[in-house]
N, CA, C and O atoms as a DFTB+ gen file, in Angstrom:
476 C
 N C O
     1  1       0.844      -1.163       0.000
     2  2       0.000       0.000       0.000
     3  2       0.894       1.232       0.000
     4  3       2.010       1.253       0.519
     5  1       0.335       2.223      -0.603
     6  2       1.054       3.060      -0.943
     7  2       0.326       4.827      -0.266
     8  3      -0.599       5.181      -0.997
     9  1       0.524       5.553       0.564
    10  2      -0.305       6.718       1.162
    11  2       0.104       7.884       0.979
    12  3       1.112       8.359       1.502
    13  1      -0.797       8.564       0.064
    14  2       0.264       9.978       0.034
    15  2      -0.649      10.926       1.233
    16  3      -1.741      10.487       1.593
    17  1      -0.249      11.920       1.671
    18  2      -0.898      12.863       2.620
    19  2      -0.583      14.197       2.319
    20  3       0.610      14.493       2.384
    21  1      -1.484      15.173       1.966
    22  2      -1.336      16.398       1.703
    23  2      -0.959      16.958       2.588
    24  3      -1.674      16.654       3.543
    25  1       0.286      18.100       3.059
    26  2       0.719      18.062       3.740
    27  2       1.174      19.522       3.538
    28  3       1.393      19.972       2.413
    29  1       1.352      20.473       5.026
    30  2       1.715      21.685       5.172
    31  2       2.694      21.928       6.222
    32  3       2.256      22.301       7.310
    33  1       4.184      21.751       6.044
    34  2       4.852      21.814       7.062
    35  2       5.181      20.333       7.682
    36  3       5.916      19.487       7.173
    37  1       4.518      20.243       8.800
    38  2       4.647      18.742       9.591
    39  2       2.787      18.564       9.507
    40  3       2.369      17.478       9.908
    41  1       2.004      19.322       9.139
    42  2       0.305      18.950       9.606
    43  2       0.112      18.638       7.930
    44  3       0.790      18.618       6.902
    45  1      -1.272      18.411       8.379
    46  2      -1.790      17.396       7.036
    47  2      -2.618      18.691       6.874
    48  3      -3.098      19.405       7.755
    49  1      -2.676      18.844       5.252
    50  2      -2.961      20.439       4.625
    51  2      -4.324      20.246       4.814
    52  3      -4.692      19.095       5.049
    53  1      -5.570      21.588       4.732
    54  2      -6.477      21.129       4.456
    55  2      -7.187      21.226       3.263
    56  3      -8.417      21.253       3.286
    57  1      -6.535      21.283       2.184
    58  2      -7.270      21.247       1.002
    59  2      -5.683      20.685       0.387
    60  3      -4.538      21.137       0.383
    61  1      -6.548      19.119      -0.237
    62  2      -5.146      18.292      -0.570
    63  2      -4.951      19.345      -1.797
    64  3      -4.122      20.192      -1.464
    65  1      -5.379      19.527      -2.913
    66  2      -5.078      19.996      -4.347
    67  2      -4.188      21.502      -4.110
    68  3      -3.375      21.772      -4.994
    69  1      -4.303      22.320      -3.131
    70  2      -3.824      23.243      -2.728
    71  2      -2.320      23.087      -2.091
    72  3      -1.569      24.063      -2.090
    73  1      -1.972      22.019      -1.631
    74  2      -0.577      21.984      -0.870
    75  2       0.315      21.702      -1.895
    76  3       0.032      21.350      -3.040
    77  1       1.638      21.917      -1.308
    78  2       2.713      22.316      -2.359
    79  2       3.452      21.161      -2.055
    80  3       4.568      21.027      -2.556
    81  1       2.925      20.198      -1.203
    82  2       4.198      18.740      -1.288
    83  2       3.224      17.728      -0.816
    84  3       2.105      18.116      -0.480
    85  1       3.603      16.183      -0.741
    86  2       2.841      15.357      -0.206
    87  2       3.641      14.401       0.600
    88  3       4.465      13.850      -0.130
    89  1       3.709      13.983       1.879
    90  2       4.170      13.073       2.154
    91  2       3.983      11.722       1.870
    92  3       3.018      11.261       2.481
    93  1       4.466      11.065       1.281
    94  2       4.072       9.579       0.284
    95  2       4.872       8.305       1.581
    96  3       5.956       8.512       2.127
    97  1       4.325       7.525       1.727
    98  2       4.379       6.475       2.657
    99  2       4.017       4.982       1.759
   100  3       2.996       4.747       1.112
   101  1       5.205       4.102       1.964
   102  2       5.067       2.658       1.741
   103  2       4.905       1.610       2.882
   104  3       5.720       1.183       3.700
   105  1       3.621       1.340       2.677
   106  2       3.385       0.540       4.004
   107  2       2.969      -0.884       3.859
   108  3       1.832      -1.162       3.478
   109  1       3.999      -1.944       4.200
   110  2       4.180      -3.344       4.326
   111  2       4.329      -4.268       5.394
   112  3       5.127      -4.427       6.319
   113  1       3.373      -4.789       4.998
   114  2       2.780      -5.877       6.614
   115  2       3.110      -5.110       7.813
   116  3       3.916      -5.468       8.672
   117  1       2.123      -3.540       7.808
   118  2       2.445      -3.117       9.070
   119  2       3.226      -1.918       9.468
   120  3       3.110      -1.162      10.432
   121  1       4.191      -1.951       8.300
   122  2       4.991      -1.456       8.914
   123  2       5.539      -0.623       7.444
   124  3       5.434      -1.007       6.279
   125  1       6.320       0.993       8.131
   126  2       6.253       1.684       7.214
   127  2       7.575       1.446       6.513
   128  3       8.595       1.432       7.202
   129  1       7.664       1.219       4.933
   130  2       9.363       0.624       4.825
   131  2       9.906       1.468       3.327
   132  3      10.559       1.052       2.370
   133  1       9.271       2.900       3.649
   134  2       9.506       3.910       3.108
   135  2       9.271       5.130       3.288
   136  3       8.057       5.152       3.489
   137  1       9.746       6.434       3.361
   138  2       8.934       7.483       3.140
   139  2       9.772       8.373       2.146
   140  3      11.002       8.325       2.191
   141  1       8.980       9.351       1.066
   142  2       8.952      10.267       0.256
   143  2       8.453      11.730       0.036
   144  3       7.244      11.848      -0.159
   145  1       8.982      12.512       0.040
   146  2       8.272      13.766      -0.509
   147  2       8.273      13.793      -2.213
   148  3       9.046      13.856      -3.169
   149  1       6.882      13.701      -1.886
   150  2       6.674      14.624      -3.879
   151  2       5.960      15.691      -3.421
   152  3       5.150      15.910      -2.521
   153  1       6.639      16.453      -4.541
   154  2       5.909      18.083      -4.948
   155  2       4.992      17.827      -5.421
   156  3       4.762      16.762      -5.995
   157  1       4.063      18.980      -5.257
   158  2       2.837      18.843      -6.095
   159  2       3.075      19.240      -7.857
   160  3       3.553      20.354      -8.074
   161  1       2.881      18.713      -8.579
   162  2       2.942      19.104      -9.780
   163  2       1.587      21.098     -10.011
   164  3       1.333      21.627     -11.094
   165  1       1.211      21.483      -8.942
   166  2      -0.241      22.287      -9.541
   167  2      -1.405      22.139      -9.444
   168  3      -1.932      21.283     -10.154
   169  1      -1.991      22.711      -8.779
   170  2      -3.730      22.818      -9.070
   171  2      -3.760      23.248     -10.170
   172  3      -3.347      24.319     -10.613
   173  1      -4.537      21.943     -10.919
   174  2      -5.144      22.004     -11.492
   175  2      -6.012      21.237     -12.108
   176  3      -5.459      20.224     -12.536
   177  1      -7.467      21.299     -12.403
   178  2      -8.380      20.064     -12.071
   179  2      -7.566      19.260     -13.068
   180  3      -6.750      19.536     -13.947
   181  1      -8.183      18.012     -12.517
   182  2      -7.896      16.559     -13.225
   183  2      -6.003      16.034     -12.949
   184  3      -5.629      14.863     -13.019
   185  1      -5.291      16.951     -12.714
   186  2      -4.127      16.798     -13.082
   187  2      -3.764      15.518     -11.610
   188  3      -3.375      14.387     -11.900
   189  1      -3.953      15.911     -10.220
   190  2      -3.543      15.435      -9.093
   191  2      -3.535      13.716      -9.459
   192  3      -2.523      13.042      -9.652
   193  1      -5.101      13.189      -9.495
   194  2      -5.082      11.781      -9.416
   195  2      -4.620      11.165     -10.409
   196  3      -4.990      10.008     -10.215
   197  1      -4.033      11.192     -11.374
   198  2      -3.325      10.602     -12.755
   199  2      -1.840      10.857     -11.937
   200  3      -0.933      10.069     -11.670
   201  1      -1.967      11.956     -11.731
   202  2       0.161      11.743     -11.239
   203  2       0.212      11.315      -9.593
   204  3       1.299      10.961      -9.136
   205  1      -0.764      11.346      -8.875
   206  2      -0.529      10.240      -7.456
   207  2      -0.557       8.634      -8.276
   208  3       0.450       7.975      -8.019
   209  1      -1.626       7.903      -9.265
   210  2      -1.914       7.095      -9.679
   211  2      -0.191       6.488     -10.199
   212  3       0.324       5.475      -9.726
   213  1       0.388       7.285     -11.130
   214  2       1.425       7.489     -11.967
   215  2       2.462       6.826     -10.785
   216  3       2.917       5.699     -10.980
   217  1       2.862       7.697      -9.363
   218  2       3.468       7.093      -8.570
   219  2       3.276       5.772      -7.476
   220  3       3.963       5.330      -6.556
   221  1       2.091       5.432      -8.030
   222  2       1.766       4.071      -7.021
   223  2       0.706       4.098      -6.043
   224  3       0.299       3.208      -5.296
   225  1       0.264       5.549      -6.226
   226  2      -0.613       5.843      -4.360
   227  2      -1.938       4.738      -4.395
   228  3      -2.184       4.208      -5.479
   229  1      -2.409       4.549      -3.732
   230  2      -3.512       3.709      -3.334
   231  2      -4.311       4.213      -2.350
   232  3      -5.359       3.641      -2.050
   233  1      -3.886       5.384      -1.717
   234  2      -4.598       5.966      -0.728
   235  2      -4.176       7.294      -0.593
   236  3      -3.137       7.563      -1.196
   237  1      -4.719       8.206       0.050
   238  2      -4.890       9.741      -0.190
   239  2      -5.495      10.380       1.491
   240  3      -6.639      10.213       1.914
   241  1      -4.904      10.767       1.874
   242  2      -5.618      11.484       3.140
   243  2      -5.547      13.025       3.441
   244  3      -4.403      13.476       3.499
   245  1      -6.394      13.746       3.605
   246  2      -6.171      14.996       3.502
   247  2      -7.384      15.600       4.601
   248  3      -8.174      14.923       5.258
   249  1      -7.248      17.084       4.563
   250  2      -8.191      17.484       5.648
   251  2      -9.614      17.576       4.364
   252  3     -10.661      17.284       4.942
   253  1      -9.777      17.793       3.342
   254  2     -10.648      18.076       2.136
   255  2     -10.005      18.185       1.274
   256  3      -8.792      18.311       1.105
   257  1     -11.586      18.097       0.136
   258  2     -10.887      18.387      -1.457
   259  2     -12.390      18.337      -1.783
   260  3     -13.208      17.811      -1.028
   261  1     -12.674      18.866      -2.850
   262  2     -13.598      18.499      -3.737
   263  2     -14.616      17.590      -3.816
   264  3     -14.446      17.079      -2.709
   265  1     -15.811      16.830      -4.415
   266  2     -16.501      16.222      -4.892
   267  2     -16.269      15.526      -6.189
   268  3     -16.831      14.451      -6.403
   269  1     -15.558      16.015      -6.976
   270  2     -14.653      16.310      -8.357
   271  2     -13.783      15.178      -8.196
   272  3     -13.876      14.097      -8.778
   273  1     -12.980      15.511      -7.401
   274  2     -11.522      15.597      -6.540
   275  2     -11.595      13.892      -6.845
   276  3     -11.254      13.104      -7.727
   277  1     -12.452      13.873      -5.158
   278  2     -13.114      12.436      -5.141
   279  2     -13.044      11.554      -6.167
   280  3     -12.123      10.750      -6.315
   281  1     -14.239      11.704      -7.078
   282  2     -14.378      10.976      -8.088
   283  2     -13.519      10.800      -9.077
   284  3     -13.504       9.690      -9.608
   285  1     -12.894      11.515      -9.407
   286  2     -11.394      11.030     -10.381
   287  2     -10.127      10.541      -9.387
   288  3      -8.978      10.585      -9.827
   289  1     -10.288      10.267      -8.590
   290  2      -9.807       9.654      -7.521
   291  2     -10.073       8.057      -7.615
   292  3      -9.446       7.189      -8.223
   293  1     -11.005       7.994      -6.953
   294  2     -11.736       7.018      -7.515
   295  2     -11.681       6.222      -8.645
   296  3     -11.451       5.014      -8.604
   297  1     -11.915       6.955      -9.805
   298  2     -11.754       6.425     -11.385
   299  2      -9.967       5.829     -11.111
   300  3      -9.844       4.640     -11.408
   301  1      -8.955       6.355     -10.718
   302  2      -7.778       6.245     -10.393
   303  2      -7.105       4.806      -9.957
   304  3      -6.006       4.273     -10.109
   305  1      -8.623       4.392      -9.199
   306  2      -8.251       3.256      -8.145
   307  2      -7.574       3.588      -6.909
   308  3      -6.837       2.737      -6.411
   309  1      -7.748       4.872      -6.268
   310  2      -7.431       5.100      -5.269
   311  2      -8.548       5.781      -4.322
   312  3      -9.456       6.550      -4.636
   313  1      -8.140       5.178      -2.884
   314  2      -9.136       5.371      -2.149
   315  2      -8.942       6.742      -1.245
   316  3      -7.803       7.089      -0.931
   317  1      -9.996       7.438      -0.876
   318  2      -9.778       8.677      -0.204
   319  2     -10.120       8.851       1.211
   320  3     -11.109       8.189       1.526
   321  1      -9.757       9.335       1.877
   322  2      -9.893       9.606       3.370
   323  2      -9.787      10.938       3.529
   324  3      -8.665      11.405       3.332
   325  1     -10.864      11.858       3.906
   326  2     -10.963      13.290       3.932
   327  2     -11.675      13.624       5.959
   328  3     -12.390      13.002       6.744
   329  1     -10.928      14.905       5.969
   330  2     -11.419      15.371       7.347
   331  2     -10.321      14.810       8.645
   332  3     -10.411      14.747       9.871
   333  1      -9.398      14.502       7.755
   334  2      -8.227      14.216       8.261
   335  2      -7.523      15.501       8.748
   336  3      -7.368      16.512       8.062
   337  1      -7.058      15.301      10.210
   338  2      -6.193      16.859      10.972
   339  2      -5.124      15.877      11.487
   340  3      -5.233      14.652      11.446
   341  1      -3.556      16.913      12.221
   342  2      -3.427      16.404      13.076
   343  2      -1.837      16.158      12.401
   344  3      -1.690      16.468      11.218
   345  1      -0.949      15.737      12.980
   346  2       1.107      16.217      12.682
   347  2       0.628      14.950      11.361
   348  3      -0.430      14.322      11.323
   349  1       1.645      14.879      10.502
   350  2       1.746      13.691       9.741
   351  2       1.933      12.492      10.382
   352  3       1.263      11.464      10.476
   353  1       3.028      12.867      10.816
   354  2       3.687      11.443      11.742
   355  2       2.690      10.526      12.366
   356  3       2.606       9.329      12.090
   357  1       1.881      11.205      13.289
   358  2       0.919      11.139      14.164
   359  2      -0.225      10.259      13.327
   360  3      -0.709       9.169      13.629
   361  1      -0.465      11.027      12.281
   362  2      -1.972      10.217      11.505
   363  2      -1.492       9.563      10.193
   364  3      -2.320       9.386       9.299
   365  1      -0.302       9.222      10.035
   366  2       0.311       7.961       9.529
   367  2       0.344       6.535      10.422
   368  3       0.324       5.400       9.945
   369  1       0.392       6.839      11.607
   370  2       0.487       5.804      12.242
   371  2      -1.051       5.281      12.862
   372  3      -1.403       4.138      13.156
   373  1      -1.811       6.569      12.938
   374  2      -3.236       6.354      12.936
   375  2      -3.967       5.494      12.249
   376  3      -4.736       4.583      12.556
   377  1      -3.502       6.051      11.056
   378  2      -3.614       5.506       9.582
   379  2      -3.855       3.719       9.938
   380  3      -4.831       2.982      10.075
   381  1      -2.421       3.576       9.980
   382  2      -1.835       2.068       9.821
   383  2      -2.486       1.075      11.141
   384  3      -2.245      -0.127      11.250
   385  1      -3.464       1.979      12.213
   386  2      -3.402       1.129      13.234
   387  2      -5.571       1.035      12.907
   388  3      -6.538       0.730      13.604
   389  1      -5.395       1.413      11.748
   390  2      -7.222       1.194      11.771
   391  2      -7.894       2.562      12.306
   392  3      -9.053       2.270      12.598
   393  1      -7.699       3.689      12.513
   394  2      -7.792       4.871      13.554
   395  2      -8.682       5.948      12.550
   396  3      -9.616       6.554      13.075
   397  1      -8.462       6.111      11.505
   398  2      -8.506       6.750      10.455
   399  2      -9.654       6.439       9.280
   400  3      -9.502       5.685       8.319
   401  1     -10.717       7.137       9.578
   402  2     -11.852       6.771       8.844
   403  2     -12.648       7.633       8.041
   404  3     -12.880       8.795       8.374
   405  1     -13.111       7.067       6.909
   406  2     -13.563       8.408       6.091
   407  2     -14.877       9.289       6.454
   408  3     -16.047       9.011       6.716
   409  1     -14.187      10.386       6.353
   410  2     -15.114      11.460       7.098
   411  2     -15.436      12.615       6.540
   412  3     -15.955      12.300       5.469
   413  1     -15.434      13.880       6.643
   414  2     -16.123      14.723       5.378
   415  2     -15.029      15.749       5.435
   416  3     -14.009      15.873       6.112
   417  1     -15.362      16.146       4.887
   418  2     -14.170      17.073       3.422
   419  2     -14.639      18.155       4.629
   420  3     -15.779      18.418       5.012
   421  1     -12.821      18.896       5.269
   422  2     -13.082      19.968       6.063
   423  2     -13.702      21.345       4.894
   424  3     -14.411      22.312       5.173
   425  1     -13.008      20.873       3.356
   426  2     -13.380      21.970       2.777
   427  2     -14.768      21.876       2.294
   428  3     -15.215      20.848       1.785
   429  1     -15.561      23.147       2.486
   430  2     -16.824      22.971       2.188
   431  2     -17.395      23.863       0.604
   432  3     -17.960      24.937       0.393
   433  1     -16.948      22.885      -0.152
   434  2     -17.767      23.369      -1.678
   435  2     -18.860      24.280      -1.869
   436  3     -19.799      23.696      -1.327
   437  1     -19.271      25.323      -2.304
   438  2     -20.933      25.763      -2.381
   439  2     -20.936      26.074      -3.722
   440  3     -19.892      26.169      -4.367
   441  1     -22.445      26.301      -4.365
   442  2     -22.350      26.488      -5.665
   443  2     -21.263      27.307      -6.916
   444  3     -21.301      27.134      -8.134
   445  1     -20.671      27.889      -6.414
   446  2     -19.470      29.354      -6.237
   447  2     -18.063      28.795      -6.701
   448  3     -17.196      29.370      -7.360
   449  1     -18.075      27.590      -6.204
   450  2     -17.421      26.878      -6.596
   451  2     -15.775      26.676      -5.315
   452  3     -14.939      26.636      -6.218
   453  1     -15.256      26.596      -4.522
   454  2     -14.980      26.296      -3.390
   455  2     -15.220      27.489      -2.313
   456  3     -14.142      27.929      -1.912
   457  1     -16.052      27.958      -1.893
   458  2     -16.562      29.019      -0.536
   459  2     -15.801      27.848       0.871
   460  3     -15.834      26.624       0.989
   461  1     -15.210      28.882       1.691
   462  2     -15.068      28.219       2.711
   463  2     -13.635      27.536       2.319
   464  3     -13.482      26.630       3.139
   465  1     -12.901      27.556       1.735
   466  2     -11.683      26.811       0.900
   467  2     -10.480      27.619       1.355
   468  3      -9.341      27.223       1.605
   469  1     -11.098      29.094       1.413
   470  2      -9.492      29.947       0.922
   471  2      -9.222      30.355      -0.320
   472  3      -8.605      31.415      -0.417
   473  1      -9.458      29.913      -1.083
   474  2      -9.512      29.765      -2.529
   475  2     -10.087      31.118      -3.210
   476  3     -10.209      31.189      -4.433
């Protein structure tokens, strides 16, 4: 399994498509037997889940993203975990111990197109 985490500093960003790096995690029987930074290539729609896909990810955790986001995510074969807070370190290991469950997108979409984002 493969986890990337949008990431700001040492905390998990809250709008994955918005952060400028990802912490990428290889995790085998348990146990973590890699870690990576990738840059973000850019916001910009469609672009994220083809180049996490491209590097192996299988999983995605972030504080929010989209509806969009999601679903070409998805199409990707990768699974998402949103409403995620909290150091990386910390909810990597969350992650790996079952702790970590999908929950709702801190960012809140409105017709406008991301309100509540920053954006």
């Amino acid at each position: 399994m493969k986890v990337a985490i949008a990431k700001e500093g040492d905390m998990v960003s809250e709008h994955f498509g918005h952060c400028t790096e990802y912490a990428v995690f290889v995790i085998e029987k348990s146990k973590i037997t890699s870690r990576e930074i990738l840059e973000s290539p850019g916001h910009e729609p469609g672009k994220l889940p083809p180049f996490l896909a491209s590097h192996k990810v299988t999983h995605v955790l972030a504080g929010g993203m989209g509806p969009r986001a999601v679903d070409l995510f998805c199409e990707n074969n990768i699974e998402v975990f949103l409403g995620v807070r909290g150091k990386i370190d910390t909810v990597i290991k969350d992650f790996m111990a079952g702790n970590i469950a999908q929950g709702e997108s801190s960012c809140t979409h409105g017709e406008e197109g991301h309100d509540g984002c920053g954006h």
